[in-house]
C-alpha positions in Angstrom: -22.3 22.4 -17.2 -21.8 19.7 -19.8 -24.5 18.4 -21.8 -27.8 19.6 -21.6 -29.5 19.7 -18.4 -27.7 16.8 -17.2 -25.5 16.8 -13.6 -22.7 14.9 -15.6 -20.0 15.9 -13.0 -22.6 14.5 -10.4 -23.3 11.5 -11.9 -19.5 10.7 -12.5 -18.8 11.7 -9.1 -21.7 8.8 -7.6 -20.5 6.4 -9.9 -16.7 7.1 -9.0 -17.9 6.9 -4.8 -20.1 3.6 -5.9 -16.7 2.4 -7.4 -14.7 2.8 -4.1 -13.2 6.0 -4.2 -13.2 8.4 -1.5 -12.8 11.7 -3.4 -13.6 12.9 -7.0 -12.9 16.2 -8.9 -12.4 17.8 -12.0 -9.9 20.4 -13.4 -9.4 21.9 -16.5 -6.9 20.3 -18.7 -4.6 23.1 -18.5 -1.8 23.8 -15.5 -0.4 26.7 -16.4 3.3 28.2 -17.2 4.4 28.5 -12.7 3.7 25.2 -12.9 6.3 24.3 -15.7 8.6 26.7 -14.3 8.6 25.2 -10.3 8.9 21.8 -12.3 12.2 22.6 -14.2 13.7 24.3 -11.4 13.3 21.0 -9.1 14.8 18.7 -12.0 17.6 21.7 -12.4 18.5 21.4 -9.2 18.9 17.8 -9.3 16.5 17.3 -6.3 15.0 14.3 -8.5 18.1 12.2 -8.4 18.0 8.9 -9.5 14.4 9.0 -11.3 16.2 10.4 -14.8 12.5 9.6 -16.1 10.7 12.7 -14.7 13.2 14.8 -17.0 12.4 12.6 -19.8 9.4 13.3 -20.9 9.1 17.1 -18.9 7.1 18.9 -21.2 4.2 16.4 -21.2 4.1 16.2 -17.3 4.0 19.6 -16.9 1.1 20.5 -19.1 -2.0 17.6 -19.7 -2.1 18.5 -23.4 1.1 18.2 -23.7 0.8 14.4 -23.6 -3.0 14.7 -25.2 -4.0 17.3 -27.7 -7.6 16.2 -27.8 -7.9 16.6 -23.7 -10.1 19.0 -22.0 -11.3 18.4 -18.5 -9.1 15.9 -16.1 -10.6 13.7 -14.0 -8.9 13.5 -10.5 -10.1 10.5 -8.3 -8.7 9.7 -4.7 -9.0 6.5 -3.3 -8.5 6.2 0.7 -5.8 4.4 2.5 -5.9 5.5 5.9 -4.2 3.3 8.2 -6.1 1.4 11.1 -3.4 2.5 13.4 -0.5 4.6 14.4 2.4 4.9 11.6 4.4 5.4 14.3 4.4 2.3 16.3 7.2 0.9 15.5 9.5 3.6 16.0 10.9 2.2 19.1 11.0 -1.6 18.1 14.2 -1.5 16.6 14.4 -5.3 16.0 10.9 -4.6 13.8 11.1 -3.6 9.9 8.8 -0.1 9.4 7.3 -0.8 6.0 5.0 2.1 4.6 1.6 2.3 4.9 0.7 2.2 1.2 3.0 -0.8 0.7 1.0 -3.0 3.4 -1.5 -4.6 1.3 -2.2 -5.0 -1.9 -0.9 -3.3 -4.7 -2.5 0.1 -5.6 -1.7 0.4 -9.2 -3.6 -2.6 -9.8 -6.7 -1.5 -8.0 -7.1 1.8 -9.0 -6.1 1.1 -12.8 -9.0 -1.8 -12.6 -11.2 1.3 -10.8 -10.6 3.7 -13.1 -11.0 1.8 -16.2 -14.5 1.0 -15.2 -15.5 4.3 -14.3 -13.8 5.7 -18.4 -16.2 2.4 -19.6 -19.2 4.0 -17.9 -18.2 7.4 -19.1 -17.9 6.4 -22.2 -21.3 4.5 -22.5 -23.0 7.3 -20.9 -21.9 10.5 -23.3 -21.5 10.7 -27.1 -18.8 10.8 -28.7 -16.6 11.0 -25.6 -12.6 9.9 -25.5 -10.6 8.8 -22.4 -7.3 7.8 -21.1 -6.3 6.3 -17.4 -3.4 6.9 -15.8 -2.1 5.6 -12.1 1.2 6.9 -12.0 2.6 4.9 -15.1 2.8 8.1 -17.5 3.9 11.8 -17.0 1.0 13.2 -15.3 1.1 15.6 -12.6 -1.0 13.5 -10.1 -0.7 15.9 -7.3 -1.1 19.0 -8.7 -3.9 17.8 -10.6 -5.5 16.8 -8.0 -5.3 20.4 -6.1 -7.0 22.0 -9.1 -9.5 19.4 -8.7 -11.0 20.4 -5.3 -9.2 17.5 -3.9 -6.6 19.4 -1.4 -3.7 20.9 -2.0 -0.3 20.5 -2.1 1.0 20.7 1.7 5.0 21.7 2.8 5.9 18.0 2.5 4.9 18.7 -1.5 2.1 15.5 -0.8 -1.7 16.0 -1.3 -3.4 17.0 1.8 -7.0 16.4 1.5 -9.4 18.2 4.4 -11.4 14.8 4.9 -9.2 12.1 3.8 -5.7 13.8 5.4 -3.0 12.4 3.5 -3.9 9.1 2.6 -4.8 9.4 -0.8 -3.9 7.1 -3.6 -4.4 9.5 -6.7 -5.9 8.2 -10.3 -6.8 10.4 -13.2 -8.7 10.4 -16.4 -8.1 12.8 -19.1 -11.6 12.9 -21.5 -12.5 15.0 -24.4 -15.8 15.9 -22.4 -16.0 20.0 -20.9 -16.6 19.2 -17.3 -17.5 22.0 -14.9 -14.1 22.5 -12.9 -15.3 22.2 -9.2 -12.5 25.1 -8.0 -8.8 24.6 -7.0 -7.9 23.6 -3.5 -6.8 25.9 -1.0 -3.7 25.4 0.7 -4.1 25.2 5.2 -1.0 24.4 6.2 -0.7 27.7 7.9 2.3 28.2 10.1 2.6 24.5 10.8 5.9 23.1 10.1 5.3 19.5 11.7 6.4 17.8 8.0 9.6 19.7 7.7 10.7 19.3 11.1 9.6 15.3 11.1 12.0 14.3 8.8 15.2 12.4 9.8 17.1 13.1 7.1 16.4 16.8 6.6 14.9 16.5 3.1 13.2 19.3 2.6 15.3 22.5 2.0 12.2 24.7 2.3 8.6 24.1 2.6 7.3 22.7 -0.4 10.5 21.9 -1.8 11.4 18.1 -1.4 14.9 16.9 -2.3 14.3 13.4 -3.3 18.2 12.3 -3.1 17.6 12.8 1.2 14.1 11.3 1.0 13.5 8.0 2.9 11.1 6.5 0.2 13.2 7.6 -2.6 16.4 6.1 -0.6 14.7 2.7 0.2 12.5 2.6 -3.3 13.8 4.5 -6.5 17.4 4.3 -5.1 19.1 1.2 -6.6 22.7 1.7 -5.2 24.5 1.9 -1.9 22.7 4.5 0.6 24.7 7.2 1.2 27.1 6.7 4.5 25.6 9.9 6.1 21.7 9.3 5.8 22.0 5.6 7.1 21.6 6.7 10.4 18.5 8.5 9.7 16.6 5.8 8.0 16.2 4.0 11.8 14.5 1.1 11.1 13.0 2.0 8.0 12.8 -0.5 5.0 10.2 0.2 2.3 8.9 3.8 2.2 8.2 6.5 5.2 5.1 7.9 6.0 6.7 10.2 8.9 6.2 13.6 7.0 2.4 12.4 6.4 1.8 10.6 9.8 2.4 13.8 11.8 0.2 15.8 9.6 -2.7 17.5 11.7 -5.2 17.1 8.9 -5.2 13.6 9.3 -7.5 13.9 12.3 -10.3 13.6 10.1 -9.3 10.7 7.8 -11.4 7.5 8.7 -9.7 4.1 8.4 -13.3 3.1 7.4 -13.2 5.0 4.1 -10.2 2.8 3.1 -10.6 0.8 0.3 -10.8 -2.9 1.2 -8.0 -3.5 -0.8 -5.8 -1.4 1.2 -6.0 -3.6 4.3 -3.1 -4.6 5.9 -1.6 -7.9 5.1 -0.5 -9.3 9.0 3.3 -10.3 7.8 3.9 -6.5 6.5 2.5 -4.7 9.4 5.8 -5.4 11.9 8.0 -8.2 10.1 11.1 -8.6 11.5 15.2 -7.1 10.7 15.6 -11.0 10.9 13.1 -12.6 8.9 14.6 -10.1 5.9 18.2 -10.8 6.2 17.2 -14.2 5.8 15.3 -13.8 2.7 16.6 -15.4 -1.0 15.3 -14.9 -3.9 12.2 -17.1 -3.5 11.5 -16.2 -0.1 11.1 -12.5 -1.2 8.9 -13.0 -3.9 6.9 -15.3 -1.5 6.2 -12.9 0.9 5.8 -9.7 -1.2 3.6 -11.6 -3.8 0.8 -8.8 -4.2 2.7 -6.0 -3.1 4.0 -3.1 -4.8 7.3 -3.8 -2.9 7.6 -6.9 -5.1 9.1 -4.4 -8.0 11.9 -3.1 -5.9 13.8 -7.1 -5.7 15.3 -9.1 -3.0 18.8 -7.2 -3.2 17.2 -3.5 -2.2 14.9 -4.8 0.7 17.8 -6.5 2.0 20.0 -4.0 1.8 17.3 -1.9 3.4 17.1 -4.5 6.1 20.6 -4.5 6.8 21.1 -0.6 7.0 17.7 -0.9 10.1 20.3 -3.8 11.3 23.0 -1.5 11.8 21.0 0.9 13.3 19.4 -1.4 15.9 22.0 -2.0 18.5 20.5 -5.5 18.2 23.1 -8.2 19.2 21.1 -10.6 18.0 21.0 -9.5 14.6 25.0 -9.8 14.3 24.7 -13.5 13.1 22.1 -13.0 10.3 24.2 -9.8 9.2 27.6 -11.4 9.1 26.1 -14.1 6.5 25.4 -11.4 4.2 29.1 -10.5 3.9 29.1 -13.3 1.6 25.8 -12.4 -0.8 26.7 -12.7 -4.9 25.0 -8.7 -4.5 28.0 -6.2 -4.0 25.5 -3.6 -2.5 24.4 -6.1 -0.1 27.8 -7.3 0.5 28.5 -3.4 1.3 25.3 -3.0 3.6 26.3 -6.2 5.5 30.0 -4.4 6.6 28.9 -1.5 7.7 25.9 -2.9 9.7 28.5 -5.2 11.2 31.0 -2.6 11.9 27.9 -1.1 13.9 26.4 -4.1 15.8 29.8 -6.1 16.2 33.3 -4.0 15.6 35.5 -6.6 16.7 34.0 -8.9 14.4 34.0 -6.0 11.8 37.9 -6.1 12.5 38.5 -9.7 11.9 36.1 -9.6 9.2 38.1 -7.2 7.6 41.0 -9.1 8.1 39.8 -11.8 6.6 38.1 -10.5 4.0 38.9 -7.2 3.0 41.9 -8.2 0.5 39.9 -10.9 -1.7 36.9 -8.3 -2.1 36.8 -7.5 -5.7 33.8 -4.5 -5.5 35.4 -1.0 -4.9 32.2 -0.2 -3.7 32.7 -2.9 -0.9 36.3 -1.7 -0.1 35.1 1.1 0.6 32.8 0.1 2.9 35.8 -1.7 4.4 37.4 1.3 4.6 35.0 3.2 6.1 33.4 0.5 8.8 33.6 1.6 12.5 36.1 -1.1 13.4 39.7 0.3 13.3 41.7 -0.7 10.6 44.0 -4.3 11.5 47.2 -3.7 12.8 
């Protein structure tokens, strides 16, 4: 126990609740050499694929004093976003955009920074002598399995946090401080025999339970991925554009998360809960930062929403959609320009054809040519 007869871990724990988080912990400032080792094995195996910054900086995500030398006890704080209703919904409204559930109101980073940094003020104002740091997923801390020394959950066969009362809607903060906090005991992993997350996923991304390869993952595809998607997972995405919470959503833990523990914040802005494949073609540069003003999806820019858009395009079967598409082939953004002919070879592959015709020759992008190339529509005669 830390300090004298006083409940600090109690105390930080109301304040943390009276601050809006859902869940608080605490974990020694230590993870321990399996952890390192699982670590370097996923970055060796290249399972983290574009995001060359988790390799950067290794050592110091895969042990808290690594980054700190002063830390001792971490801090793990959850905050709730549990979604009002069914992730699923719009799974068959191909002409509708599936956006992520974290994604649909405001941004987290902001709101749990702001959070957190009140809670390290308090801290600080109620023991001596005490040092802090915040972190929401800006630095090379180990958020999740932090969090499952914590008490918060553990780590499920999807490799998310799973907590027992908040199922897996848990936007993750942490603090390191100089204080010795009473660890409140490790999470213990319930997934059991289930295999509902690995069997979910539509692009086959986990090569074994608890093993995620990033480079097949939906969110890193649509979010971390700046290029053109690879040919053979389009058809997977669906109608996916920002995220997936499919591995999450079919969780049975998430029986007992309550939409009413979700943080205010969190609610779900009406234009981001179904928008449509439409409305996104159609979006410039303004237009995007208009409607995903607020949002974390603001980051990503207009070119890799739209390209998202247009891959759910091809993958709609929606007529409709061929028009909007077809404009695309002339966007100043060769990835877009590539998305647009092979959503067009889907929808449309006569148009493709004459398209190609058309087009094809003047395209200065080998990246587009080779969409070209590879589009449904037969090659002109």
């Amino acid at each position: 126990m830390a300090s004298g007869k006083r409940n600090l871990e109690a105390e930080i724990a109301a304040e943390a609740a009276r601050l809006g988080f859902a869940d608080c912990g605490f974990a020694p400032a230590v993870l321990g050499p399996q952890n390192a080792l699982r670590f370097q094995q996923w970055l060796d195996q290249g399972f983290h694929g574009d995001m060359l910054w988790m390799e950067a900086r290794a050592d110091q995500r895969a042990e808290p004093r690594a980054l700190w030398s002063d830390v001792r006890s971490v801090i793990m704080l959850g905050m709730s976003y549990a979604p009002g209703r069914d992730p699923f919904a719009l799974a068959e409204h191909p002409d509708r955009a599936r956006i992520s559930v974290y994604a649909q109101g405001g941004d987290y980073h902001k709101t749990v920074k702001s959070a957190l940094k009140a809670l390290a003020r308090w801290i600080v104002e109620l023991a001596d002598d005490v040092e802090v740091k915040v972190f929401v997923d800006t630095a090379p801390v180990m958020e999740k399995p932090l969090a499952m020394a914590a008490g918060l959950g553990w780590q499920g066969k999807h490799s998310n946090l799973v907590s027992r009362s908040h199922g897996s809607w848990l936007f993750l903060g942490a603090i390191y401080t100089t204080l010795d906090l009473a660890p409140s005991g490790a999470g213990q992993d319930r997934c059991g025999s289930c295999t509902a997350c690995q069997d979910i996923c539509p692009t086959d991304a986990f090569p074994a339970p608890y093993r995620l390869d990033a480079r097949r993952c939906i969110s890193y595809l649509t979010i971390e991925h700046a290029g053109p998607i690879p040919v053979e997972l389009r058809a997977g995405i669906g109608n996916h554009v920002y995220g997936c919470d499919d591995c999450l959503a079919v969780c049975p833990w998430n029986k007992f998360a309550d939409a009413a523990h979700r943080n205010r914040a969190f609610l779900p802005r009406a234009e981001l809960v179904a928008p449509s494949l439409a409305d996104l073609l159609g979006l410039d540069d303004a237009g995007f930062r208009a409607l995903f003003s607020g949002s974390p999806i603001k980051r990503s820019g207009r070119g890799r929403m739209v390209r998202n858009a247009l891959i759910a395009a091809g993958n709609s079967g929606d007529a409709a959609l061929v028009a909007p598409v077809a404009a695309l082939l002339e966007d100043s953004d060769p990835v877009v320009r590539g998305a647009a002919v092979w959503a067009l070879g889907r929808l449309d592959p006569e148009r493709a054809s004459a398209e190609r015709a058309a087009r094809a020759v003047s395209e200065s992008d080998p990246q587009v040519q080779a969409e070209w190339r590879l589009a449904d529509a037969p090659q002109p005669v």
